[in-house]
DRENLUM-946385 format. One record per residue: x, y, z of N, C-alpha, C in turn; residue number from 1. Coordinates in pm, 1 decimal, decimal comma. Example, Ala and Ser with C-alpha at 12.3 -4.5 7.8 and 13.67 -1.06 7.14 Angstrom:
((1319,0; -569,0; 780,0); (1230,0; -450,0; 780,0); (1320,0; -330,0; 780,0); 1);
((1285,0; -225,0; 708,0); (1367,0; -106,0; 714,0); (1290,0; 3,0; 787,0); 2);
end
This chain:
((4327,8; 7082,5; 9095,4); (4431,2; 6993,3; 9148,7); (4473,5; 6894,5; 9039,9); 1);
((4595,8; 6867,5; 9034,8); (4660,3; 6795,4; 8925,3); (4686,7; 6647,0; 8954,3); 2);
((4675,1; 6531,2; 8877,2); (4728,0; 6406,0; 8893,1); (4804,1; 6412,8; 9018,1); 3);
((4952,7; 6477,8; 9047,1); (5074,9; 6510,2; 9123,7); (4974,8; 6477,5; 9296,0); 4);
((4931,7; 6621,0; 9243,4); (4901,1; 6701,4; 9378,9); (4786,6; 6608,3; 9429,6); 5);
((4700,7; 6519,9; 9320,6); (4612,4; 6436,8; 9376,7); (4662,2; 6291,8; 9434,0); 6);
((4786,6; 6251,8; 9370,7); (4836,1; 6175,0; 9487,7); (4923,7; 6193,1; 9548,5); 7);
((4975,4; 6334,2; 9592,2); (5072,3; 6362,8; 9698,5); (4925,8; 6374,9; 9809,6); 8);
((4795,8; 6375,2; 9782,8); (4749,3; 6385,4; 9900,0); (4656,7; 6277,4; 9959,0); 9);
((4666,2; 6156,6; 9869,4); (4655,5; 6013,0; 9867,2); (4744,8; 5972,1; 9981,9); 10);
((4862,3; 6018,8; 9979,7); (4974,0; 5978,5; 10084,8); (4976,4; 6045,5; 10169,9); 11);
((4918,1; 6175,6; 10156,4); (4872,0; 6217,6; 10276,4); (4828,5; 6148,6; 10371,2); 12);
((4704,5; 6148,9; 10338,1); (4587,0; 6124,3; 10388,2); (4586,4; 5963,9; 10408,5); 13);
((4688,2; 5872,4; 10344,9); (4669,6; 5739,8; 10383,8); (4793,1; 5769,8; 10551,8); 14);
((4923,0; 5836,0; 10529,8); (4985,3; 5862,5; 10651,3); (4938,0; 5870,4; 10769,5); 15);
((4843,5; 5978,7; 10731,0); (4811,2; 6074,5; 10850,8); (4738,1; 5913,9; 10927,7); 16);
((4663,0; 5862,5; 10866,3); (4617,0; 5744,1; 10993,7); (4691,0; 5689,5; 11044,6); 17);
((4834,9; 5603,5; 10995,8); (4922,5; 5541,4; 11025,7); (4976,6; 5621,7; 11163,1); 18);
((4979,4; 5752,9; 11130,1); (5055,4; 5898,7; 11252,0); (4953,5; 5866,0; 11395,5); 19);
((4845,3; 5916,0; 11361,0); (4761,8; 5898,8; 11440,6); (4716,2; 5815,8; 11530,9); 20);
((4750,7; 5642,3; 11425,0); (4729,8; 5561,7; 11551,4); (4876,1; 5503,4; 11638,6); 21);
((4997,2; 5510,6; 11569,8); (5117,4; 5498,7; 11577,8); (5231,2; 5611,6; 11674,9); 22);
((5152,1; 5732,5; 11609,7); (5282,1; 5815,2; 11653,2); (5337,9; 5856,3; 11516,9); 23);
((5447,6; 5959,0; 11548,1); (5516,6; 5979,3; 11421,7); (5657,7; 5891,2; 11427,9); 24);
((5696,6; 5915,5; 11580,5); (5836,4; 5767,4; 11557,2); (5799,3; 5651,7; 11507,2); 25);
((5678,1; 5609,9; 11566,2); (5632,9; 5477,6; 11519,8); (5635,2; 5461,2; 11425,0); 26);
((5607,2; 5591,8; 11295,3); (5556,0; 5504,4; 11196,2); (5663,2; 5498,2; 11076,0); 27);
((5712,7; 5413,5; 11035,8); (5845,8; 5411,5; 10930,0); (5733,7; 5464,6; 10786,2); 28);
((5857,3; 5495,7; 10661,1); (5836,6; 5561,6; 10565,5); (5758,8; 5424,9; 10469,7); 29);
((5808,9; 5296,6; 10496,8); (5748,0; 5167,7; 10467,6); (5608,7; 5172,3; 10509,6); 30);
((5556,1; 5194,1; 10630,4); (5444,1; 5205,1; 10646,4); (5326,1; 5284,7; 10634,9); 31);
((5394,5; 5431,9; 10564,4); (5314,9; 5503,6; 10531,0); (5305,5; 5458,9; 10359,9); 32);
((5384,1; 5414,1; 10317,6); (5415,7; 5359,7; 10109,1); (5292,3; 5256,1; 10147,8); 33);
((5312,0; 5165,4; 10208,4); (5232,3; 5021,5; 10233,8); (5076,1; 5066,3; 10231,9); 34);
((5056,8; 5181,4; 10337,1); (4888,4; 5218,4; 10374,2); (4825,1; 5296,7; 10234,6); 35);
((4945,7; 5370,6; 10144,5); (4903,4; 5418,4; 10055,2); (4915,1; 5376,8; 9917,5); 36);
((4951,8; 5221,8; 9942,9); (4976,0; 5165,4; 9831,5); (5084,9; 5162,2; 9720,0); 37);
((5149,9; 5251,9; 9741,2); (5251,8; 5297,6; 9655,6); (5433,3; 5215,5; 9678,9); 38);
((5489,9; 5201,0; 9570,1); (5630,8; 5168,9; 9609,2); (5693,9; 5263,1; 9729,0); 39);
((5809,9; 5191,0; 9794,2); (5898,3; 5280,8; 9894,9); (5929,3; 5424,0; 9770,6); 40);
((6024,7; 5357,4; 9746,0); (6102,7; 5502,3; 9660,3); (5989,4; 5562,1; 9587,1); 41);
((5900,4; 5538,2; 9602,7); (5814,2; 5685,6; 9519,9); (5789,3; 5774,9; 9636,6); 42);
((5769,6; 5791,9; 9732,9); (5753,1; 5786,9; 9832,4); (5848,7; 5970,7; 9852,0); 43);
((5993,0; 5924,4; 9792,8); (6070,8; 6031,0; 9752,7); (5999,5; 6148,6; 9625,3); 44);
((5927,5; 6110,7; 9543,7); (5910,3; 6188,6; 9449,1); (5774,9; 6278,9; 9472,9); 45);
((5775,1; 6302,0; 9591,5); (5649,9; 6385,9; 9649,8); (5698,5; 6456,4; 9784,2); 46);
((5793,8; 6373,9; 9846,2); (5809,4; 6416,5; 10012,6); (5983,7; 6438,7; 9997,0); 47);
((6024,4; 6509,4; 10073,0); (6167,1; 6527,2; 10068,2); (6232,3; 6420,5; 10186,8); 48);
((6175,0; 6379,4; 10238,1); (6188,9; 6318,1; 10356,3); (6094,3; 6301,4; 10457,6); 49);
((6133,7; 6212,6; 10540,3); (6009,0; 6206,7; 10634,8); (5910,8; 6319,3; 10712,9); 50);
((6028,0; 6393,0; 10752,2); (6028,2; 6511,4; 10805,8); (5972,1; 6619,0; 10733,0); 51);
((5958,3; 6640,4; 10631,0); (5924,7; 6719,8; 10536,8); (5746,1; 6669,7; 10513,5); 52);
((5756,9; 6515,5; 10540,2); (5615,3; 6477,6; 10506,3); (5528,7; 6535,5; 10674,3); 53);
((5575,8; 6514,9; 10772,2); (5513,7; 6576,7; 10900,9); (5496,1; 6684,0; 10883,9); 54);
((5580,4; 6763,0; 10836,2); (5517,2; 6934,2; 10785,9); (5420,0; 6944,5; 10721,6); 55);
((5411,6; 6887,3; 10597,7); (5281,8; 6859,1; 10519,6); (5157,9; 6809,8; 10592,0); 56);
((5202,8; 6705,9; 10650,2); (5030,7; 6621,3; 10723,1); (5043,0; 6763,8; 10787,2); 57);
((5094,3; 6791,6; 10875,9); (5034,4; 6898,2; 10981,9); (4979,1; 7035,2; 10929,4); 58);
((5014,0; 7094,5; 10776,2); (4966,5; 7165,2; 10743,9); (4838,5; 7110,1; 10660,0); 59);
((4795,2; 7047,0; 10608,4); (4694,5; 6937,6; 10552,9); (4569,9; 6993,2; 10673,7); 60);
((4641,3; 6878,1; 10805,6); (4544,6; 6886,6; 10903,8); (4469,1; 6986,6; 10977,2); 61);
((4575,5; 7142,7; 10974,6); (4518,0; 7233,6; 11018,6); (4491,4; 7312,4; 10905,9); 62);
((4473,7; 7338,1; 10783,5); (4398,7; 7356,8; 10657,3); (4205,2; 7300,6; 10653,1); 63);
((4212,0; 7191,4; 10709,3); (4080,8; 7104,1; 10689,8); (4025,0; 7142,3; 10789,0); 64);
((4094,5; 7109,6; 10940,4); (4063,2; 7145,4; 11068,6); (3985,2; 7280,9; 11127,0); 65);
((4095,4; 7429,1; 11040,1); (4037,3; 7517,1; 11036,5); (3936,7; 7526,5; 10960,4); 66);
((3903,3; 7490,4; 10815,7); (3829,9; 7498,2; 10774,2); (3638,0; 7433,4; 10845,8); 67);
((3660,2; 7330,9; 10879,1); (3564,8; 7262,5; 10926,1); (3584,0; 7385,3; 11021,5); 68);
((3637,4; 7401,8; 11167,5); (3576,1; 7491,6; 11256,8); (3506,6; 7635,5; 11204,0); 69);
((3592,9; 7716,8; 11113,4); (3537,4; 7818,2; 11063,1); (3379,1; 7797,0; 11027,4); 70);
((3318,6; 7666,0; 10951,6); (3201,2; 7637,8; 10910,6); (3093,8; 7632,5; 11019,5); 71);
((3180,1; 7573,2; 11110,8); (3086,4; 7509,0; 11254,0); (3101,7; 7673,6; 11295,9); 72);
((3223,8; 7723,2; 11331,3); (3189,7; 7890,4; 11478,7); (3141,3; 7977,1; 11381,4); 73);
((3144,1; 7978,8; 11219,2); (3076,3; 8074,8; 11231,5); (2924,2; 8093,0; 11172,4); 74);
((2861,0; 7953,3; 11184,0); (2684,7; 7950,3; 11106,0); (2628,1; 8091,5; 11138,9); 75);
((2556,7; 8126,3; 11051,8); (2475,0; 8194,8; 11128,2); (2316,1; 8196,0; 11146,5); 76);
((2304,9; 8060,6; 11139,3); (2187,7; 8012,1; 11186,8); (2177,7; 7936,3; 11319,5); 77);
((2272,0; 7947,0; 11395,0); (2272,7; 7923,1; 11549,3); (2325,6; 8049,0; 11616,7); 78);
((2313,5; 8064,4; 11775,0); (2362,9; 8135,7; 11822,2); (2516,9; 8115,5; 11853,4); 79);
((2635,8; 8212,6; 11890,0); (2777,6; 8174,0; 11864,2); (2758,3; 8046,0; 12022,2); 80);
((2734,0; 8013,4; 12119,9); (2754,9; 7934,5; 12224,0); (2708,6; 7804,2; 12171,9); 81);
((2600,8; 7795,8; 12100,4); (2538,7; 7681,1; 12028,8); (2644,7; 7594,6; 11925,7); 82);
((2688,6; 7714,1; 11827,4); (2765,9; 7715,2; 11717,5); (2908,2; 7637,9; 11803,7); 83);
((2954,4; 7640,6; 11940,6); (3085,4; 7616,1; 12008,7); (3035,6; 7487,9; 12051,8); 84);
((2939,3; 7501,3; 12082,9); (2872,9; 7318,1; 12134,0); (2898,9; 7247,1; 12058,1); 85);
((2813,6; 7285,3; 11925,2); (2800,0; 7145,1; 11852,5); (2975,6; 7167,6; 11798,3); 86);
((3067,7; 7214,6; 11769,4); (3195,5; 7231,0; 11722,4); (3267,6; 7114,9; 11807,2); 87);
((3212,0; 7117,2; 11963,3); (3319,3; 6987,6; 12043,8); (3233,0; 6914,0; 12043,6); 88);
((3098,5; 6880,7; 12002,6); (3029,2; 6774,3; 12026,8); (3082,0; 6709,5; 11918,4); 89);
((3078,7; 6733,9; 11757,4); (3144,3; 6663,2; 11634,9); (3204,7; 6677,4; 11646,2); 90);
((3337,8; 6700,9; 11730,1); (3509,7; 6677,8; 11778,3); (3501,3; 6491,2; 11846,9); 91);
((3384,4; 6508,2; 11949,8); (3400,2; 6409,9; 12079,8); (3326,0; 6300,1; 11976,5); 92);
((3256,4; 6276,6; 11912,0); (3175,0; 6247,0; 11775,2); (3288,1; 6182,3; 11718,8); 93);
((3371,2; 6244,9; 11647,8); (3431,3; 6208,3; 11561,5); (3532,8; 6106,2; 11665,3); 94);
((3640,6; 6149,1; 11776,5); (3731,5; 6013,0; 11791,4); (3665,6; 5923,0; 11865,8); 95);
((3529,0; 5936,5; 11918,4); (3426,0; 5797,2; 11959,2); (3470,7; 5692,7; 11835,4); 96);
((3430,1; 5738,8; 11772,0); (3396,6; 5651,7; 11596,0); (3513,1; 5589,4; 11563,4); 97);
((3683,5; 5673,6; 11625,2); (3773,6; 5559,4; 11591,3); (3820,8; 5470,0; 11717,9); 98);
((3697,6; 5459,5; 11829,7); (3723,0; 5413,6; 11925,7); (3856,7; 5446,7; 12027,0); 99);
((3843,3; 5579,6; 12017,0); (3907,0; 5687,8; 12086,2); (4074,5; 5630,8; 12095,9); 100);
((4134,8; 5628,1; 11955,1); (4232,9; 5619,0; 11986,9); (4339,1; 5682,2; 11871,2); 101);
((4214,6; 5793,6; 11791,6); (4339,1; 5887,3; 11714,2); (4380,8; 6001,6; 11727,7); 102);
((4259,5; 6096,1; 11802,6); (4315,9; 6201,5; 11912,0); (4301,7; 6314,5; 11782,0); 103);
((4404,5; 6415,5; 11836,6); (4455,1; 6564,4; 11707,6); (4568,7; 6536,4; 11693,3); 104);
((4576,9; 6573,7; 11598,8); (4716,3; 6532,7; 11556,3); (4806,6; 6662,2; 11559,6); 105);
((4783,9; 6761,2; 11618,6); (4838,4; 6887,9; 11607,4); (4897,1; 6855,7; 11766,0); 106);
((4778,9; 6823,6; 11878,6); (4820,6; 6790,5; 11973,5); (4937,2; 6651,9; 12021,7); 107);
((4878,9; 6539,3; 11931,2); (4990,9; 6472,5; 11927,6); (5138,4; 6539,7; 11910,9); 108);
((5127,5; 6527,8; 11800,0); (5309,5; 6557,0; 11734,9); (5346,7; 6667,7; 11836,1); 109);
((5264,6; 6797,6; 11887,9); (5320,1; 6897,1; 11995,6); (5387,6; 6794,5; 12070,9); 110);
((5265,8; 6680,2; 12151,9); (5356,3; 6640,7; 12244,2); (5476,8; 6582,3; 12238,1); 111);
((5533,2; 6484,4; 12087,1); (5599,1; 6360,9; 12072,6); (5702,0; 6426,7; 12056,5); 112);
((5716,4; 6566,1; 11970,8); (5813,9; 6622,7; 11916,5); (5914,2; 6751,4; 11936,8); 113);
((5771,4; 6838,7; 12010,0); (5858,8; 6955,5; 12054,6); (5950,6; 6996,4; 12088,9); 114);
((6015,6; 6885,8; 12227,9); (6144,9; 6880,5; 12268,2); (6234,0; 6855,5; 12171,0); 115);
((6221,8; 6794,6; 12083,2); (6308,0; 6697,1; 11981,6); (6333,6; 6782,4; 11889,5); 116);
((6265,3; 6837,9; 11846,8); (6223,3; 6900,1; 11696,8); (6213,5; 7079,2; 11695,4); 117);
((6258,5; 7171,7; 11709,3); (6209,1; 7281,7; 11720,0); (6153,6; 7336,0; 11564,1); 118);
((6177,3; 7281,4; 11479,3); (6066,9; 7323,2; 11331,3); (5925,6; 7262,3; 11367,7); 119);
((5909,4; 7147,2; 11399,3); (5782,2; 7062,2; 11456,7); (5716,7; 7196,4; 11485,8); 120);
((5792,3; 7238,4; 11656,6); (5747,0; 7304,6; 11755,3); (5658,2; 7389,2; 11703,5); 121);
((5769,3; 7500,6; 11650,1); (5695,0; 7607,2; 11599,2); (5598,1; 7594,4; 11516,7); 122);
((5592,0; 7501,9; 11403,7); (5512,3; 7495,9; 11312,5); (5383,2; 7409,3; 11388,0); 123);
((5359,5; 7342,2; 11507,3); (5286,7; 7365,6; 11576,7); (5193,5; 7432,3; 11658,1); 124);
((5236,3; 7512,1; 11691,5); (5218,7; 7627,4; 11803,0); (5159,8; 7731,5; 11714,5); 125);
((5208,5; 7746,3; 11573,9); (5142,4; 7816,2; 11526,9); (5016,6; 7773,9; 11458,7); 126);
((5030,2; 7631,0; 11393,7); (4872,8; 7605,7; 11382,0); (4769,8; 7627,2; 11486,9); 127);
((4835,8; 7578,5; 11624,8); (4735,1; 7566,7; 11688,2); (4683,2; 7749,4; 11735,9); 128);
((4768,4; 7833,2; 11701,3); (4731,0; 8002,9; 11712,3); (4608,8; 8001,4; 11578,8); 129);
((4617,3; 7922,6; 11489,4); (4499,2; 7943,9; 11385,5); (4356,8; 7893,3; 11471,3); 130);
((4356,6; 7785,9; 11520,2); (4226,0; 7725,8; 11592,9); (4195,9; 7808,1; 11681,7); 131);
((4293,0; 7843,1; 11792,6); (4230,9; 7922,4; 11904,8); (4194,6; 8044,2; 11801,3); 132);
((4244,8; 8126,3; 11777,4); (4175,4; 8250,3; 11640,4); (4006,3; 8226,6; 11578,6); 133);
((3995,5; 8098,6; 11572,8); (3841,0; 8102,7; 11491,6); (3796,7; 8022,4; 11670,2); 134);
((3787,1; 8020,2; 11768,4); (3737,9; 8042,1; 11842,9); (3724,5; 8193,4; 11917,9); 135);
((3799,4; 8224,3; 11915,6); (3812,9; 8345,3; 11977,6); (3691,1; 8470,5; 11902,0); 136);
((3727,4; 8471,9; 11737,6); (3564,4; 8524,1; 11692,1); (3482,5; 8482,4; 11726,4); 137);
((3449,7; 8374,6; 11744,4); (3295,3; 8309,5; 11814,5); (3279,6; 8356,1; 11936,3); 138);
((3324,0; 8328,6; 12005,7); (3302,6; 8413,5; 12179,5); (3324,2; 8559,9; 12149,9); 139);
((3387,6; 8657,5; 12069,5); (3361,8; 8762,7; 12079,7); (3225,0; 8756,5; 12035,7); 140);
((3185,5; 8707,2; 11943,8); (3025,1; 8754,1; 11858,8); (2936,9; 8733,8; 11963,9); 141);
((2957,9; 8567,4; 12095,1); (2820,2; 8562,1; 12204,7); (2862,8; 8699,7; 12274,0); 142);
((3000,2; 8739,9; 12277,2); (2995,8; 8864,8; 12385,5); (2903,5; 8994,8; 12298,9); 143);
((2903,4; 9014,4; 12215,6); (2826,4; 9106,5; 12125,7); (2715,3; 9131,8; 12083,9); 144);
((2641,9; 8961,3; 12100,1); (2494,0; 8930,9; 12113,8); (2456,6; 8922,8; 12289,7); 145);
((2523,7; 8974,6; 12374,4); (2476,1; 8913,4; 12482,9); (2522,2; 8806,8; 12526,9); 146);
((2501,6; 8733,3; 12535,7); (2537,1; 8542,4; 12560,4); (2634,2; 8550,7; 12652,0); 147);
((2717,8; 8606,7; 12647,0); (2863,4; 8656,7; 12753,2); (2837,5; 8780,1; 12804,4); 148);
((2954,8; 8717,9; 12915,7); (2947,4; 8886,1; 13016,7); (3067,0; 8964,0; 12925,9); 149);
((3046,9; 9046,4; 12901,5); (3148,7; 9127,3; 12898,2); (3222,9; 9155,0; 12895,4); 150);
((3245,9; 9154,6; 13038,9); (3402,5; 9103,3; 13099,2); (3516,3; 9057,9; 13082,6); 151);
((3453,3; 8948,4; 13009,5); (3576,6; 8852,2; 12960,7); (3623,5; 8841,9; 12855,3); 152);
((3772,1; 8851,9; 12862,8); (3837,3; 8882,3; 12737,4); (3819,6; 8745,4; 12660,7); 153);
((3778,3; 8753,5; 12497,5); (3774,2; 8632,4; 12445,1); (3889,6; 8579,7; 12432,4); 154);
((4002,4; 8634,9; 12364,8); (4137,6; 8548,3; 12328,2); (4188,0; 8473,3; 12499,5); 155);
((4174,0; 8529,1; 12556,6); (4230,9; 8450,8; 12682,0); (4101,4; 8301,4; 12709,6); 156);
((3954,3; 8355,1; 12707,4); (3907,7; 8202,7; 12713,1); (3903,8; 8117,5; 12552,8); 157);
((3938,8; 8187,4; 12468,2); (3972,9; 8070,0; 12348,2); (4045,6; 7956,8; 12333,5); 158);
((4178,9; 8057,6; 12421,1); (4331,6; 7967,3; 12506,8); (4297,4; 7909,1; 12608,4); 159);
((4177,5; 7946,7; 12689,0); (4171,6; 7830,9; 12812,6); (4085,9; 7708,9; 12711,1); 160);
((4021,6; 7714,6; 12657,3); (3922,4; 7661,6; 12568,4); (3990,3; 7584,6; 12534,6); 161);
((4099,7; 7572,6; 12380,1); (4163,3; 7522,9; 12342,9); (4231,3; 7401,0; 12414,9); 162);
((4329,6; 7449,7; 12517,1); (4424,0; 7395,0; 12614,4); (4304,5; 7286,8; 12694,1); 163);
((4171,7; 7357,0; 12759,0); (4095,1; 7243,0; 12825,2); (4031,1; 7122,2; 12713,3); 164);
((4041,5; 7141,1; 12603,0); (3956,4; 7052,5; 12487,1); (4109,0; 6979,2; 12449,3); 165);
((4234,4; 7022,5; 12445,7); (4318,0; 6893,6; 12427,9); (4377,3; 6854,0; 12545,0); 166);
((4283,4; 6866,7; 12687,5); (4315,6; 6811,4; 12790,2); (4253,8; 6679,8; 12783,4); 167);
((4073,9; 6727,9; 12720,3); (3961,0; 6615,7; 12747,0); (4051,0; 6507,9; 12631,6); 168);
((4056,8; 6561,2; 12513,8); (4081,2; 6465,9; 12431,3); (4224,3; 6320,2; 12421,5); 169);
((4289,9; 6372,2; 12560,3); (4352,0; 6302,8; 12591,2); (4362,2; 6219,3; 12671,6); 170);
((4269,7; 6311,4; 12750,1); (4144,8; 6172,2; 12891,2); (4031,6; 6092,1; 12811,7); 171);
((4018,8; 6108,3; 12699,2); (3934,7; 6050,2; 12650,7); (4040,0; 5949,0; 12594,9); 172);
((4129,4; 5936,1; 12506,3); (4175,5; 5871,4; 12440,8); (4233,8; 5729,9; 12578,9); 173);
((4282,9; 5808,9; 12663,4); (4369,2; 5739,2; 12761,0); (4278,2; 5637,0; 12882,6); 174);
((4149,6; 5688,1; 12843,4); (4005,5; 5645,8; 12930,1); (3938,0; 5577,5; 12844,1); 175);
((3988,6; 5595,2; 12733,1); (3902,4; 5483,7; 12586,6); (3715,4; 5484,2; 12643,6); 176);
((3689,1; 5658,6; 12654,4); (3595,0; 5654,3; 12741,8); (3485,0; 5834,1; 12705,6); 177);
((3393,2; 5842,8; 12641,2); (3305,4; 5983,3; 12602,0); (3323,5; 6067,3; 12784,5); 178);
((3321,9; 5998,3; 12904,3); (3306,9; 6060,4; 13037,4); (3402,8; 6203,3; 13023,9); 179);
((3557,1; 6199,3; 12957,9); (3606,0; 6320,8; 12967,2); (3572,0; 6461,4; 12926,8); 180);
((3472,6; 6431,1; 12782,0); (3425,7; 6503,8; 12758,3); (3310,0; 6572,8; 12804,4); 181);
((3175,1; 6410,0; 12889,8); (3083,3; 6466,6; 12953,4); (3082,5; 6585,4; 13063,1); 182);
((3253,3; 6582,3; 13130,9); (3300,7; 6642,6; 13249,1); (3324,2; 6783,7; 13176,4); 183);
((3342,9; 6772,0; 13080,5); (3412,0; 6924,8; 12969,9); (3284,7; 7028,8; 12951,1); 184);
((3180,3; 6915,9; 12895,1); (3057,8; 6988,0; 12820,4); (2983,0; 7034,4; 12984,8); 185);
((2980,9; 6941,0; 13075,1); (2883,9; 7049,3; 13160,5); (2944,9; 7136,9; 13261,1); 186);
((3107,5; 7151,0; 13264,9); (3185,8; 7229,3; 13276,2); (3181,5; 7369,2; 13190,3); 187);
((3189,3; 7328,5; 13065,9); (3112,0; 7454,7; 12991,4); (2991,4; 7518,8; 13038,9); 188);
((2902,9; 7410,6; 13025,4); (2757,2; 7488,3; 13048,7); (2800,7; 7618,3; 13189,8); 189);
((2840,2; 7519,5; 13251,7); (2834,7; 7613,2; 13399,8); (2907,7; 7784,5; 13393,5); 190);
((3032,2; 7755,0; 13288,8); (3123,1; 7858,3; 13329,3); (3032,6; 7996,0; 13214,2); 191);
((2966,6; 7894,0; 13148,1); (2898,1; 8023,8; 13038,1); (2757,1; 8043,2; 13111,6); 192);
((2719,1; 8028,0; 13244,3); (2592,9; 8028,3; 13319,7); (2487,0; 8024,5; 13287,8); 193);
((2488,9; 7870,8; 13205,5); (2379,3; 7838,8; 13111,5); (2323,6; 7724,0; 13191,7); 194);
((2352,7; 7689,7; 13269,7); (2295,9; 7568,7; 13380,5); (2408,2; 7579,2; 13498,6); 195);
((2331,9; 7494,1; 13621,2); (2403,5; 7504,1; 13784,4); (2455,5; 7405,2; 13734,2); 196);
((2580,7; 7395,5; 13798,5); (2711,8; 7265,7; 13838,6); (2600,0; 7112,9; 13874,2); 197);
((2640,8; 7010,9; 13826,1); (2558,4; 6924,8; 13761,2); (2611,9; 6792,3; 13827,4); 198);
((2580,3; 6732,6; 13846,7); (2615,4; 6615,1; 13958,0); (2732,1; 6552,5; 13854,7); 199);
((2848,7; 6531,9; 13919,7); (2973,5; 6393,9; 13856,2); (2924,5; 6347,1; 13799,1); 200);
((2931,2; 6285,2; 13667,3); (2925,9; 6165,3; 13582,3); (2999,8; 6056,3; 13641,0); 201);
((2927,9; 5887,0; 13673,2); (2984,2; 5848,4; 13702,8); (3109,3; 5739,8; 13640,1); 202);
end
């Protein structure tokens, strides 16, 4: 990586917080220069525009994102159901720590922008086809070791998977509260018939 490329991702990576706790309307091109230290107009000599910089964070984010999950679903020193635990436990882990209020950012911008934006959209929708994908190997492998019935097609519970984990993470954020997830994780347990249905958290 070159000088360039090492601080086009300085501004990345100082943005992406500004996005996260802001929004992407929220956050002016001033406030992403300001978090990353840099003049406004340089600001131009890396990003074509704002818009151009949301493409980037979002490919950034699901670059790292996948990467980290690939590490977590596919150890192979746990079993694949274990390997899916601890994957949302250091998910629910990680936005505790910013006091649950930076969420995914894949899921964000889906929501802020989709209507608005159809490059967003797509270039959304398809990251998020990369995440459900490295879930979907993991539940095939418990179906292959056993661990799963059979039965069940993995790509369809990867997509329920997915869709229920940026449900929690938005009851969590909006509950400034770990309970959405407690409701998630022994919701899991149950549906993978690894423990009986478990009294409400209160």
């Amino acid at each position: 990586m070159n000088k360039r490329d090492d601080k086009q991702q300085l501004i990345l990576e100082a943005g992406l917080e500004e996005i996260l706790l802001k929004g992407f309307n929220g956050t002016s091109v001033k406030d992403i220069t300001v978090a990353a230290n840099i003049p406004k107009g340089s600001f131009y000599n890396y990003f074509e525009s704002k818009e151009h910089f949301g493409l980037e964070a979002l490919h950034y984010v699901s670059s790292t994102s996948c990467e980290n999950a690939r590490l977590t679903l596919s150890c192979q020193q746990l079993p694949p159901l274990e390997r899916l635990a601890k994957f949302y436990q250091d998910g629910a882990l990680e936005l505790e720590a910013s006091n649950f209020e930076k969420g995914c950012l894949l899921g964000n911008l889906g929501q802020e922008l989709s209507d608005a934006n159809p490059v967003f959209q797509e270039t959304v929708e398809k990251l998020m086809g990369k995440m459900t994908s490295q879930l979907e190997m993991c539940l095939l492998e418990a179906i292959e070791q056993g661990e799963l019935n059979a039965n069940i097609c993995p790509k369809m519970m990867a997509e329920f998977l997915f869709n229920a984990w940026e449900g929690t993470i938005t009851r969590m954020k909006t509950s400034k509260s770990k309970r959405p997830f407690t409701v998630f994780q022994n919701a899991l347990r149950v549906l993978f018939g690894k423990a009986d249905q478990e009294p409400c958290p209160n």
